[in-house]
N, C-alpha and C positions, 0 to 999 in steps of 0.2 A: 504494500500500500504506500501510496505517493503522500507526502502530508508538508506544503510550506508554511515555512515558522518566520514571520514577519514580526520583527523585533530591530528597532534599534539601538536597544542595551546589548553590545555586540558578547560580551561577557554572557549573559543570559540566553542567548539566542544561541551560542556555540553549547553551552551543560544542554539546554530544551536537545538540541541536535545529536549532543550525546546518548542522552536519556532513549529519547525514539529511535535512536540507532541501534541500541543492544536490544530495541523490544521488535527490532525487525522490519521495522517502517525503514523507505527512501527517504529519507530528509533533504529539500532545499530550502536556504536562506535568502530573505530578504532586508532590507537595513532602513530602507526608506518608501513612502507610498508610492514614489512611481516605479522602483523596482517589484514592489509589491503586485501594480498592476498590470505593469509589462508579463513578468511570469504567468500567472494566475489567467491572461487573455489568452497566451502562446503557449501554453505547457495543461497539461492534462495533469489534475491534483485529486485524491481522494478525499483530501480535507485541507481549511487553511487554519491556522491559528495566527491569528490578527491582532496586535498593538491597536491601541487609538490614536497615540501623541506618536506620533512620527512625523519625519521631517519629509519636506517635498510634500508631501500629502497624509493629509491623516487619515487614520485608518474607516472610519466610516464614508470618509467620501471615496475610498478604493471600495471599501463593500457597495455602498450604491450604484456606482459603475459597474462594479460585477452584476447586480443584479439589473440592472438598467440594461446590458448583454446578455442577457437570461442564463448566464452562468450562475448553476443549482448547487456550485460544489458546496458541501458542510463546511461553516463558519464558528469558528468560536475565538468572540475577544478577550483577551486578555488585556486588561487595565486597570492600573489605579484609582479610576474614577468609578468610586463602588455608591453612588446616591444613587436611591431609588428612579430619578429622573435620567441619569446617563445609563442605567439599564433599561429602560422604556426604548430609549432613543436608539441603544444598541440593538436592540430586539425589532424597532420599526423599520430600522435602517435593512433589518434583513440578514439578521446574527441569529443562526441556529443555536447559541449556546452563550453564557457571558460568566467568565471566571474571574472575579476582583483579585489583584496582586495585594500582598503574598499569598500566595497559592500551598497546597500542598500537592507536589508532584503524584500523589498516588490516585486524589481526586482528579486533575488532570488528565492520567491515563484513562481513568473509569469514562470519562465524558465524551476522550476520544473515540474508546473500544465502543459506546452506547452509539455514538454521531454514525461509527462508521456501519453497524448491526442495522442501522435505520433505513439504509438505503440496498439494505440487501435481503434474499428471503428467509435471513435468518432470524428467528425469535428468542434463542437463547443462546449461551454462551458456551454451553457443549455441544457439539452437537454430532449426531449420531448417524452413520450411514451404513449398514448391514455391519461387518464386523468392525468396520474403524469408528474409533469414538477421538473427539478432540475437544478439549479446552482451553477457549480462546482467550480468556483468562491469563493462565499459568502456562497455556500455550505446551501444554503434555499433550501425547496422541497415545492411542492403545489401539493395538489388532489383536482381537480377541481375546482381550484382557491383561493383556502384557504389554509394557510400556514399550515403545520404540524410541530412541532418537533421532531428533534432527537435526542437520546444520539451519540455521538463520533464513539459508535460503532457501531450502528443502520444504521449511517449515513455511515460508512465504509463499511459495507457489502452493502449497497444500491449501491455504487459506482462502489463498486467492479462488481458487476454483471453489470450495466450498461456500464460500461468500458470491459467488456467481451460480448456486448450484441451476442443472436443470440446462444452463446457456452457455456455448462453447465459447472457452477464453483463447483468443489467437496468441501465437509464439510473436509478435508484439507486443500486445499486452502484457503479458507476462514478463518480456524481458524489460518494458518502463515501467511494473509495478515492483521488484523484486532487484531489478539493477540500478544504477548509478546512468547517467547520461554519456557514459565513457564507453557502455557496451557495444561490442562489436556487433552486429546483425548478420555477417556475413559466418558467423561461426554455428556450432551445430551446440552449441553450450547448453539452451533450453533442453532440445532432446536429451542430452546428456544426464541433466538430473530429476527431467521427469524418471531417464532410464532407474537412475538412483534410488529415487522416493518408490517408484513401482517394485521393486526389490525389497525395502526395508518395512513397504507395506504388505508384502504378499503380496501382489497383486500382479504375478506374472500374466495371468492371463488376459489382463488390460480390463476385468470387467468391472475395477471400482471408475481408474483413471482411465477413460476410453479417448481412443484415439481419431479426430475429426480429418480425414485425409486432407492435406490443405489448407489445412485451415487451424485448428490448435488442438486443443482439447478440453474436454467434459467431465468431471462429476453428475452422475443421476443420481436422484432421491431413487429411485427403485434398481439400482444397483442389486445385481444378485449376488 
């Protein structure tokens, strides 16, 4: 999952980048509103987390323009300014979510992992498909009741599909939600650790992760 962190406490903005990096997410940075809404127009985000007091532009007149573009991606401000009147204004302006600074980082994840559950068909934070079970949570996965591990990325493409259950995620997709903008395209890298996860899942036979010729691949809810 793609997620830019538009902060410019550059101090703050690199821990937030930290923080969402070990939990799996793509992290880019922003510093100021018009790099905020340069990005945010040109780049494909699963969620933004938005400053107000930014320089060049503040952060609600970037969310307004986002959404004046009918850009839907999940919004959550983060600010100082916690009166009941700039949470109104944050919420009209078109803020799926408003966290007043100081935060506690654990609350923050919860809002994000809720933002991002909202816009997918999934209802709860485990979630279960014939023998594999995952928790989006603590981010453990079980085939048939024994824990497996992941790598980061293993773990991110697994999500990814299951947060898309039902609709096929293309080897693009996949390599801008789970890589960095530095990935190669021309490489077989995606195949490589779908190859991976379908091994550590059992899933030789491809009938959790099915393969869409052409196109990417699938998790079905009625996987046998």
């Amino acid at each position: 999952m793609r997620i830019l962190i538009v902060e410019d406490d550059i101090k703050l903005a690199k821990n937030l980048q930290s923080l969402l990096t070990r939990e799996g997410y793509v992290v880019h940075l922003a510093h100021d509103g018009m790099q905020a809404w340069e990005s945010a127009y040109v780049e494909n985000y699963n969620l933004i987390v938005l400053d107000i007091n930014l320089p060049k532009m503040d952060g609600l007149t970037v969310l307004k323009h986002l959404r004046e573009e009918n850009i839907a991606t999940p919004v959550i401000l983060l600010t100082a300014r916690n009166q009941l009147e700039d949470k109104i204004a944050g919420l009209d302006s078109g803020a799926d979510d408003y966290l007043p600074k100081p935060f506690a980082t654990p609350e923050l994840l919860a809002r994000i992992r809720a933002l991002l559950r909202r816009n997918t068909p999934v209802n709860s934070p485990v979630i279960t498909v014939d023998k594999l079970k995952v928790n989006t949570l603590s981010h453990e996965v079980w085939v048939n009741e024994e824990t497996v591990s992941l790598t980061p990325r293993e773990y991110g493409i697994l999500e990814l599909l299951l947060f898309n259950m039902n609709r096929v995620v293309s080897r693009l997709s996949i390599a801008e939600h789970v890589w960095d903008d530095n990935f190669d395209l021309m490489t077989n890298v995606v195949d490589v650790h779908i190859r991976n996860l379908r091994k550590k899942l059992c899933d030789d036979g491809n009938q959790l992760i099915a393969t869409v010729w052409g196109i990417g691949y699938i998790i079905k809810k009625t996987a046998a």
